[in-house]
N, C-alpha and C positions, 0 to 999 in steps of 0.2 A: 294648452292641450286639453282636450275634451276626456274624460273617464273613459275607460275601456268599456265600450257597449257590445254586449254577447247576441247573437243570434234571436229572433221574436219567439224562434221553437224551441229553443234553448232557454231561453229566461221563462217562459210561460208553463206554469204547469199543464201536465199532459190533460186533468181531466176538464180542465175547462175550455169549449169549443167555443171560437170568434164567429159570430154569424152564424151559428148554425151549422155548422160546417160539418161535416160525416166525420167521426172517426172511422180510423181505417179497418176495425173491426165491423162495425155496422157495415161498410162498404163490402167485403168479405161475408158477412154475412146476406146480405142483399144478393151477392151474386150465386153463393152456395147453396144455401136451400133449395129455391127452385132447382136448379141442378139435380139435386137430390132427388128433390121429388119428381120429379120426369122421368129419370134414371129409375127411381122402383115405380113410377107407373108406367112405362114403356118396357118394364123387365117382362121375359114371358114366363107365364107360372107353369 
């Protein structure tokens, strides 16, 4: 019988990205700022 192997997301620590790959904060932030800022530049003063 083979060792118990756990999950790639589970055994790999969170801060190191395979490929380059977004964390899902970057990705969250990608999406919210702009947001933001069209929201206060679209606000009327």
């Amino acid at each position: 019988m083979t060792p118990v192997r756990y999950p790639r997301h589970r055994a790999a620590p969170a801060r190191r990205s395979s490929g380059g790959a977004m964390s899902p904060l970057v990705f969250v932030l990608l999406i919210t700022v702009p947001a933001v800022v069209a929201v206060a530049a679209l606000r009327p003063r």
